[in-house]
Structure formats: structure tokens, C-alpha cells
N, C-alpha and C positions, 0 to 999 in steps of 0.2 A: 153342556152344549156340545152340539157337533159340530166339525170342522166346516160345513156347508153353513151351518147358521151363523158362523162368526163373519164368512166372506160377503154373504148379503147385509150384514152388519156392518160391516165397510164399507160396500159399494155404495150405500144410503148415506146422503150426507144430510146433515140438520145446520148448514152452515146458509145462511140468508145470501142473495145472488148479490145485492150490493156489497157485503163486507166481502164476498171473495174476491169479485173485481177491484175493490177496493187493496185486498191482500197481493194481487198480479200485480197493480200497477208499482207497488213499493216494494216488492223485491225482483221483478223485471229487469231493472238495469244490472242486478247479480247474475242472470241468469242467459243472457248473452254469450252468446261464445264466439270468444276471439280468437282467429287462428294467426297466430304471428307467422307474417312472408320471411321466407328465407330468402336472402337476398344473393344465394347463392345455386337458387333452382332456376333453370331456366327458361320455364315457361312466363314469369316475372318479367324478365329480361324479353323474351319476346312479347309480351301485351305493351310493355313501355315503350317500346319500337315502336308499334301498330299507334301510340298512341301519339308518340312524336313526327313519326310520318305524317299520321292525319293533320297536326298542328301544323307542320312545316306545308303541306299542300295549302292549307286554305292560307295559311300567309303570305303564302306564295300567288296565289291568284287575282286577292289585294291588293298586296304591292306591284305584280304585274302590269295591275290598270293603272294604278298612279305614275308607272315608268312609261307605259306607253303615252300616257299623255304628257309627259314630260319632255317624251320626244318628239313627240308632234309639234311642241310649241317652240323647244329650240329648233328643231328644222323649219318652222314658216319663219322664224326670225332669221337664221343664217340666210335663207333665200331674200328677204327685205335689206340686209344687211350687202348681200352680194348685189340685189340690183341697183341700190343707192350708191355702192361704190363704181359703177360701171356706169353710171351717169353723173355721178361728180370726173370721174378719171375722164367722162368724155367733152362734159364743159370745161374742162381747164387742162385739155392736152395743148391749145396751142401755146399758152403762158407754161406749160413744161417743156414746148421745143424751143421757146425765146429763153427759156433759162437757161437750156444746153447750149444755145448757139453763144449767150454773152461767159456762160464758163467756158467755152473752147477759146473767145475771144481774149479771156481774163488769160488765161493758160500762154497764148500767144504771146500775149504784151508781155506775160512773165520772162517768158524765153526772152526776149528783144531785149529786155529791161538786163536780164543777167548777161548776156554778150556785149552790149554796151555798157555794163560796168566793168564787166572784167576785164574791154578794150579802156577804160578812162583808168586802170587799176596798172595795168602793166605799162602805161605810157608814162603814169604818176611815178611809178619804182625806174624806170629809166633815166626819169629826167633828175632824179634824187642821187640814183649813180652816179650821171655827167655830173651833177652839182659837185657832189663828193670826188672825184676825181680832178674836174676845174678847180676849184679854191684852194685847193692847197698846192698846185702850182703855179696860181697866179702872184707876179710881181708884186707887193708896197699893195693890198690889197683891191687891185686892179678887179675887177667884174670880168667877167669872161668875155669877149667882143668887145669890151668898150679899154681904151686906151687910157683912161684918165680912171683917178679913185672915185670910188662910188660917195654918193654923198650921205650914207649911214656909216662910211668910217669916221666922218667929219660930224657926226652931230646933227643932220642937219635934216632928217625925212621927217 
């Protein structure tokens, strides 16, 4: 045989189309080719960017709308919150100027009250002096002003 008759001898296959298909599907998953990432190229490193940017934008958009509605709701509240204090502060301003005027009052009586003790406190230590000073020069225990003995040396109050 000649070389030319062996190659058309090859190229002719006598193999049935099911058992070949049959033969592709079962050694298929061998014939894959996997190229391992170097994880030190860096066109790797830039697709994971593009890939994380993309992810951080759309999450970002998301939660965008939940925050702007979050602010919408606490600003109509702060607003409800600030007109309801500006109409309680205005029903009960005059019961906050009777309170100021009876604490100026309380504060007053305070003063009076501390000058009038501290006048019954120095007149008290005065009179405790005299005391201390009269009785131990007075006579057969004589009371100061009075001429005769008092009647608690005798027994008898």
C-alpha cells in the first residue's frame, strides 16, 4: 500500500455516530482545559475591581433609597415633634411664669427666714454670755435683778 491509501484509510471512520457521541460525552470532562489564575497577574486583580465596583454601585443605589426614605420619615417626625412642643410650651407658659414668680417668692422668704434666724441666733449667744457672766457673781444664789433667792434653789419650780 501507498502512503496516500493508508491516509484515506484513516480519514474513513466505520465508527456508528451514537457510540461516538456516546465516547465525547465520557471522556469530555478530561478534556477541558483549565487554566489556573495566577493570582499574581494583574489583569486578575483589575477584572475583580470592575467586579467589586460594579457590586458596590448597585448596593449603593439600594440602600440609597432606603436611606433617603429613612430621612424623610424622621424629618416629618422631628417637624410633628417640634410643632407639638411649641404648642404645649404655649398652653402652659402662664403656669411656667406662676412657677417662676412663686420660686422668686420661695427664694425671698428663704433670705427673711435666714436673717431672722441669724438675728434670734446672735441675741440667743448674748443672752447665754450675760447668763454666764451674772451667775457666778451673783450673791447666795440670787437671779440677776431680782434681790431674794430664786425659787429653783429652794426646791420648789
Amino acid at each position: 500500500m501507498n502512503e496516500s491509501a493508508k491516509q484515506e484509510d484513516i480519514l474513513e471512520s466505520t465508527t456508528d455516530a451514537a457510540e461516538w457521541s456516546l465516547e465525547v460525552e465520557r471522556v469530555l470532562p478530561q478534556l477541558k482545559v483549565t487554566i489556573r489564575t495566577d493570582n499574581k497577574d494583574w489583569r486578575i486583580h483589575v477584572d475583580q475591581m470592575h467586579q467589586h465596583k460594579s457590586g458596590i454601585e448597585s448596593a449603593l443605589k439600594e440602600t440609597k433609597g432606603f436611606l433617603d426614605k429613612l430621612h424623610n420619615e424622621i424629618s416629618r417626625t422631628l417637624e410633628k415633634i417640634g410643632s407639638r412642643e411649641k404648642y404645649i410650651n404655649n398652653q402652659l407658659e402662664h403656669l411656667v411664669q406662676e412657677y417662676r414668680a412663686a420660686q422668686a417668692q420661695l427664694s425671698e422668704a428663704r433670705e427673711r427666714y435666714q436673717q431672722g434666724s441669724g438675728g434670734v441666733t446672735e441675741r440667743t449667744r448674748l443672752l447665754s454670755e450675760v447668763h454666764t457672766v451674772l451667775l457666778p457673781s451673783s450673791p447666795r444664789g440670787l437671779s440677776p435683778g431680782r434681790a431674794e433667792p430664786s425659787a429653783v434653789q429652794y426646791g420648789y419650780s
